[in-house]
Structures are given as structure tokens and as C-alpha cells.
matplotlib code that plots the C-alpha trace (Angstrom):
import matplotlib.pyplot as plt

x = [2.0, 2.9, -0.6, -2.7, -1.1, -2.0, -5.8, -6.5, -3.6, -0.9, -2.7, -5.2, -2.5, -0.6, -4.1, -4.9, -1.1, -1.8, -4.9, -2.9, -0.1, -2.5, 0.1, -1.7, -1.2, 2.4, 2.1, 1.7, 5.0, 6.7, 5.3, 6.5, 9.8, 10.4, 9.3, 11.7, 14.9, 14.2, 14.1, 17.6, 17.4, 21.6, 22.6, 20.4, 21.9, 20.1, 21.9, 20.6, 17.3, 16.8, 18.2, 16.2, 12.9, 13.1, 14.0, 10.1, 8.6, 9.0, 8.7, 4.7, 4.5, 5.0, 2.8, 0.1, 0.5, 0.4, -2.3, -4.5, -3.0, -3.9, -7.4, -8.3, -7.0, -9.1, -12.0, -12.6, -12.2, -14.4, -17.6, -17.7, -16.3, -17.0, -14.0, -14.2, -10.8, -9.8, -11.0, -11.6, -8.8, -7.9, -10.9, -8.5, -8.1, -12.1, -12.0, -10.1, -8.1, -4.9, -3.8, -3.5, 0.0, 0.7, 0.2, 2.2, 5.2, 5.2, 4.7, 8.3, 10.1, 9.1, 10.5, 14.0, 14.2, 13.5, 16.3, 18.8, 18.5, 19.2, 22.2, 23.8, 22.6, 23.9, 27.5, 27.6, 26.6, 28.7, 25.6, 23.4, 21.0, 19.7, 19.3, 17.9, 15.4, 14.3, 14.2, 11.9, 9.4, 9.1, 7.8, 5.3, 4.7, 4.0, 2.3, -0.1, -1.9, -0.4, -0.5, 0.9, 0.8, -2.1, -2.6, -5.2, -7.3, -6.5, -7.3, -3.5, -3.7, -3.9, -0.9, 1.1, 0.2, 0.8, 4.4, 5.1, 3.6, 4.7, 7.6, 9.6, 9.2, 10.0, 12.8, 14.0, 14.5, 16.1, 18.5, 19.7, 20.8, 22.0, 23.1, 21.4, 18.8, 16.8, 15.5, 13.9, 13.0, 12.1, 9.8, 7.6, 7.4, 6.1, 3.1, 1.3, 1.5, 1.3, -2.5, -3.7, -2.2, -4.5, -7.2, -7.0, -7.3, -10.1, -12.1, -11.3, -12.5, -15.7, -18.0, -16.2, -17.0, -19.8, -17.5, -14.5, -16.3, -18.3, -14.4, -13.6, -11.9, -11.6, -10.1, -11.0, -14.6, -15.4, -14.6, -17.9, -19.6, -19.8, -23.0, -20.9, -17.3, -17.6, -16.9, -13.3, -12.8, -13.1, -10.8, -8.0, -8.2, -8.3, -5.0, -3.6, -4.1, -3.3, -0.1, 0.6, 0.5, 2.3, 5.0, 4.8, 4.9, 7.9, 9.7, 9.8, 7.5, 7.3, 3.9, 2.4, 2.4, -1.0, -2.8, -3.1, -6.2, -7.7, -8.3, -10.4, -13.3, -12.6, -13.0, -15.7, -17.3, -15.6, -17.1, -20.8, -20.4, -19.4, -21.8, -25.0, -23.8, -21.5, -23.1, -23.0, -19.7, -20.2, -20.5, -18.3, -15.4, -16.0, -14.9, -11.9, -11.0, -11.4, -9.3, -6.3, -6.5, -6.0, -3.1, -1.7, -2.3, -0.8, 2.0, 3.2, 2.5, 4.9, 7.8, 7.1, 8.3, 11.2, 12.3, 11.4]
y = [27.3, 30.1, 31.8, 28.5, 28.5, 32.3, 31.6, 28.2, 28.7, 26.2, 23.2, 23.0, 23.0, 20.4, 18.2, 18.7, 17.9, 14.5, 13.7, 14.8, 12.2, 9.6, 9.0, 6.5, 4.2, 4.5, 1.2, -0.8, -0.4, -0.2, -3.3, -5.0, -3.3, -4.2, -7.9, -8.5, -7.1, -9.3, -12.4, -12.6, -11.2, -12.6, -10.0, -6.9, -4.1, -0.7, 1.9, 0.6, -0.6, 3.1, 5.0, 2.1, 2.8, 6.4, 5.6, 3.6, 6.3, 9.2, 6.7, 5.9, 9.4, 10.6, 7.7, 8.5, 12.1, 10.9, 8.8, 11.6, 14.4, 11.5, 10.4, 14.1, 14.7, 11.5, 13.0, 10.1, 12.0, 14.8, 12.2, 12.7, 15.1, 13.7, 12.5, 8.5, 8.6, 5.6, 5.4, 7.9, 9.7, 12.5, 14.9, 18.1, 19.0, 18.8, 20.9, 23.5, 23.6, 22.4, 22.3, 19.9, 21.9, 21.3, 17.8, 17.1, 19.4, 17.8, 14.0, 15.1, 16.3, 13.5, 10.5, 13.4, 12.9, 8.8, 9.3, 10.7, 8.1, 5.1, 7.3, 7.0, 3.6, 2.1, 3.6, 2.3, -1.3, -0.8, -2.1, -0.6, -3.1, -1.0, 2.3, 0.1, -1.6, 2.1, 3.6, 0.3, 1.1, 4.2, 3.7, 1.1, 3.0, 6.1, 3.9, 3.0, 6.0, 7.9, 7.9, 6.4, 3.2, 4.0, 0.3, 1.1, 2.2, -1.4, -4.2, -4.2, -2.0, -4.8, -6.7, -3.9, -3.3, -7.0, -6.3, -3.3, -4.0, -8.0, -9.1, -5.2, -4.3, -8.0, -8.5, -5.2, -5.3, -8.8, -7.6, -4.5, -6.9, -9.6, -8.2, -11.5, -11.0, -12.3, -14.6, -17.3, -17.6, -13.7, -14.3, -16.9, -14.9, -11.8, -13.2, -13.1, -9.6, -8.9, -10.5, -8.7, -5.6, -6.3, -7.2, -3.5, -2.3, -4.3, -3.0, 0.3, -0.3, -1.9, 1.1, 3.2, 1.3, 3.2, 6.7, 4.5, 2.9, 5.8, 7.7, 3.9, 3.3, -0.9, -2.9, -6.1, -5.4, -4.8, -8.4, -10.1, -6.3, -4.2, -6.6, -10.1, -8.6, -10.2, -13.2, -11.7, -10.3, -14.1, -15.4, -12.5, -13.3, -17.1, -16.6, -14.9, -18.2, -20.2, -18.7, -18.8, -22.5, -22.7, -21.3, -23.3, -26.2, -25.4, -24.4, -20.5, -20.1, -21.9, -23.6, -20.5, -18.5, -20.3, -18.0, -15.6, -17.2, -15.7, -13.0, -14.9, -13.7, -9.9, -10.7, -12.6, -9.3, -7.3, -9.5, -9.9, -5.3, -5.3, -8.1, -6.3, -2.7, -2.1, 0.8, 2.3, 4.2, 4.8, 1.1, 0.5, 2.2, -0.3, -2.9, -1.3, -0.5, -4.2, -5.3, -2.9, -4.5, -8.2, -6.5, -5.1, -8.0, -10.8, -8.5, -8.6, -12.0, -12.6, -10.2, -11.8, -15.2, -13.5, -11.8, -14.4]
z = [2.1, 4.5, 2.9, 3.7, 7.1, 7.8, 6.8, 7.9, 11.3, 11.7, 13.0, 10.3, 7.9, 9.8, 9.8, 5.7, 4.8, 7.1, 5.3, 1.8, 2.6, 3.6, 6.7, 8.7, 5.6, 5.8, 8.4, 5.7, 3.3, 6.9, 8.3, 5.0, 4.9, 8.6, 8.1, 4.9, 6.8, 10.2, 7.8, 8.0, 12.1, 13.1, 10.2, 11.0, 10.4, 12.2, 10.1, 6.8, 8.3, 9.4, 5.9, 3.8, 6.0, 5.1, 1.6, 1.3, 3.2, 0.8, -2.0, -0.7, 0.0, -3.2, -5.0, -2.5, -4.0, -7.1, -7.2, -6.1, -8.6, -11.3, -10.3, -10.2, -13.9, -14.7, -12.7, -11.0, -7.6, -9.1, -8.9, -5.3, -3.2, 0.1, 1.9, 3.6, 4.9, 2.9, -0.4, -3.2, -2.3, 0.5, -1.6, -0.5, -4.4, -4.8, -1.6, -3.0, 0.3, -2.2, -5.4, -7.9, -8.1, -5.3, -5.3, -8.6, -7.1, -3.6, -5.6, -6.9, -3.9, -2.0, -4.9, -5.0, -1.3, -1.9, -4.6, -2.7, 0.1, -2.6, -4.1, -0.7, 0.0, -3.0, -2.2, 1.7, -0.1, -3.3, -5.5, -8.5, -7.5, -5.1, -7.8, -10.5, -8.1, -6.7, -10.6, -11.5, -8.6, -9.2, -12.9, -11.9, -8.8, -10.8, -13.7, -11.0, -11.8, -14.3, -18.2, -20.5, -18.1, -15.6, -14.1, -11.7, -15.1, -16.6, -14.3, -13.4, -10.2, -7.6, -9.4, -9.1, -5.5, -4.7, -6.0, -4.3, -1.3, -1.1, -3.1, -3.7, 0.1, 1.9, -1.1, -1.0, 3.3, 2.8, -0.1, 2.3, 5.6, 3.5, -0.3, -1.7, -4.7, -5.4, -2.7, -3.4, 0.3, 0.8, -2.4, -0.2, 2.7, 0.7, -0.8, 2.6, 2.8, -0.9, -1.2, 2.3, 0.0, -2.5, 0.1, 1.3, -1.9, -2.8, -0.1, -0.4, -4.5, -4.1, -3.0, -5.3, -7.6, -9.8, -9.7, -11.3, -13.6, -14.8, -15.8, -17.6, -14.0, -14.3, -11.2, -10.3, -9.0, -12.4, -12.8, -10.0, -10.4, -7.4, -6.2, -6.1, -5.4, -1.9, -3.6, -4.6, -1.5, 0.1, -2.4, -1.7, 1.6, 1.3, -0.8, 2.1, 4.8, 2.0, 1.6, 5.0, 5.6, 2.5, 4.0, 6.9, 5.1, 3.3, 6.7, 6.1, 9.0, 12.5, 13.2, 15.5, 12.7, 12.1, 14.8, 12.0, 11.3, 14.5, 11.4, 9.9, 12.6, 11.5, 7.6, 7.6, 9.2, 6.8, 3.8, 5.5, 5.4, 1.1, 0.2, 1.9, 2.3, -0.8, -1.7, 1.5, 1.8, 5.5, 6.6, 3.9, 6.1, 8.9, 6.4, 5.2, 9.2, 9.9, 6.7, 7.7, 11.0, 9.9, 7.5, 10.5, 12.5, 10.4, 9.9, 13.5, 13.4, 10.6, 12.2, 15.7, 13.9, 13.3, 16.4, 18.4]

ax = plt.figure().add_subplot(projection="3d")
ax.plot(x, y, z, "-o")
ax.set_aspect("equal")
plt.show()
């Protein structure tokens, strides 16, 4: 590290680690995490909001790691070496700029850190719930993209995503403030975010489609083909409105919450980009962009129901 940093000088090393970590992407399991504790908003408690936060942090830090150090063994990653910024991975390894070393070693520090965190946690809150729920993430989470498991490889990868981005982060922040799981409530309220999860990752999949499947790579494109997955994408994305009223209808969510739909406009865009330019990887950013947005979006939707 100190010799990347003498070649390449401090900032560039500061940038690479960025794009290594995938950090911007760090909004999502926070937005998640955020929304689950606030369900319970009288009983908030900032301490364990704050040491819980950090705990998901280096948790998707170190299965962002992963994930890369994996699809590079695979050579998936090796198909194209050009970096998009959010799919086909951060390209650094292709790039020679690091390791796959590296990756592996920093993958581990990161889940020791994330380990450490729930050790503590589950002494303040007197609960093995809490260790047992972290070890059980971090084998799926891991078993995302590495062997024996590798669920990305097996049409599994978006279910496992829906879980750890919907019911594991919404459940898990509800469990911390409160000590209650599971939740039937904090289940509901997790399945919006858990299918705009998947929607990200669907996008991101689609025009990486041909690389994946040429290394035996199967998601759910390989279910419409990269030509017709816009038709998947609109049904994601349908199942994330859909939940939405759902929860309205069952009382979970006030009747406002319903101006999540203003997403709809942004989607629709995103669709029109992967069912004409899907094998375009530039435009194909544009629709990712937009599909993060909504994510975001309806995300501060769902926590403004909350706080308000």
C-alpha cells in the first residue's frame, strides 16, 4: 500500500480504493438500515443506530470486495476490462492497479471489523440473535459470489439480494430499537426496498449479459434473454408499486407514501434505455443512474413516513 501510494501519490490511491469499495453504493444498505430502525421512531435509540450502521457498512464492504475477488477467479470480469462504474465490477484487478490479494485480504478485514461490532452489540442487547443473524449473512453474502454456493452463478443472485438488501436490513434495524424478531410488520415494509434491490441489480446485469453468460454466469436475464429483459425489468419494478400500496392497504404506510409513483416517470426511461440500447454499456449507465435514483427516492419516501 505505502508502495502504490509512492507511485501513484496519495490521492490516486485514495480514488482507486473508492472505486475498489464501490462506496457510493453504500446508500443503499444505509437507506435500508435507516428505514428499518425509524419503523419503531418513539424507541430510537442513536447509540445502537450508529454502532449497528457501521456494523452493515463493513459488512457491504467486504461483500463488495468479494464479489469482485470472485468474478475475477470466474473470469467473468476478465471479458472486459473497461470500467462502467456500476456493473462488471470496479475493473482495478484487470487493471493491474490491485491485487486480487488484496482484494481477498481486505474482503476479510472488513467482515472482522463487521464482527467485532456484533460481538459488542450482542452484549449491550444481551441477545445471540444478533451474532447468529450477522454469521447467517455473511454466508449468503459471501455465497453470493463464492464457491461452493455462488448464487449469482445460479439464478439465485437477485433472491439473495432481495433478502439482504429488503427483509435482513429493514428487520435487522427494527430488531436493534425494539429486540422483537421477527416482524411480521418490518417484513412488509421491506419488500419495497428489497425488489428496487433487485431492480438495481437487474440493470446493472442486463448489458453484461453476454460476458456472464459466456463464464456460465446465469441471472435472471438469462431467463427473457438480454433482447426482452426489459420485460423483467417492468415487472421488478411493478412489484415495487405493488408492494407499496400493499402496504398501505394494510395500514403500514400512510396514504402519501403513494407519491412514490412520481418514479414511475424515471423507470419507464430507464426501461425504454435496456429494451433499445442493451447492448450499449454507455447508455446503459444512464439507466442504471436513473434506477439508483428511484431506489434512493422511494427510500426517503419510506423513512419520511416515518419521521414525520
Amino acid at each position: 500500500m505505502i508502495t502504490y501510494a509512492r507511485r501513484y501519490g496519495f490521492s490516486g490511491l485514495i480514488k482507486n480504493l473508492i472505486t475498489a469499495l464501490r462506496l457510493p453504493f453504500i446508500s443503499v444498505s444505509q437507506i435500508a438500515f435507516l428505514f428499518g430502525s425509524l419503523i419503531s421512531w418513539p424507541q430510537f435509540n442513536p447509540g445502537y443506530f450508529i454502532l449497528g450502521s457501521g456494523i452493515v457498512i463493513f459488512t457491504h464492504l467486504g461483500a463488495n470486495l468479494f464479489n469482485d475477488y470472485a468474478d475475477s477467479l470466474s473470469g467473468v470480469d476478465w471479458q472486459d476490462t473497461n470500467a462502467y462504474g456500476f456493473f462488471g465490477g470496479s475493473k482495478l484487478i484487470q487493471q493491474k492497479i490491485f491485487s486480487e490479494r488484496f482484494y481477498l485480504v481486505t474482503a476479510v478485514c472488513f467482515f472482522s471489523l463487521a464482527l467485532a461490532g456484533v460481538l459488542f452489540l450482542s452484549v449491550l442487547m444481551k441477545s445471540f440473535i444478533v451474532l447468529g443473524s450477522f454469521l447467517f449473512v455473511c454466508v449468503i453474502g459471501a455465497g453470493y459470489s463464492l464457491g461452493p454456493l455462488e448464487f449469482s452463478y445460479k439464478r439465485i443472485g437477485e433472491l439473495v439480494i432481495f433478502l439482504l438488501f429488503g427483509p435482513a436490513l429493514v428487520m435487522g434495524g427494527y430488531f436493534i430499537q425494539t429486540g422483537v424478531f421477527p416482524s411480521w410488520e418490518g417484513f412488509y415494509l421491506s419488500l419495497p426496498l428489497g425488489f428496487a434491490a433487485i431492480a438495481v441489480l437487474f440493470a446493472n446485469e442486463i448489458p453484461d449479459f453476454p460476458h456472464d453468460l459466456a463464464k456460465n454466469k446465469l441471472n435472471w436475464v438469462s431467463f427473457w434473454g438480454q433482447e426482452k429483459a426489459f420485460i423483467g425489468y417492468y415487472f421488478i419494478i411493478a412489484c415495487i408499486f405493488c408492494s407499496v400500496v400493499f402496504n398501505v392497504i394494510a395500514g403500514n404506510l400512510r396514504v402519501w407514501t403513494l407519491s412514490c409513483f412520481l418514479g414511475i416517470v424515471p423507470v419507464l426511461k430507464a426501461g425504454r434505455i435496456l429494451k433499445y440500447f442493451y447492448a450499449d454499456k454507455q447508455k446503459c449507465r444512464d439507466s442504471s443512474k436513473l434506477t439508483i435514483g428511484v431506489y434512493i427516492y422511494s427510500g426517503i419516501i419510506l423513512i419520511m413516513d416515518k419521521l414525520i
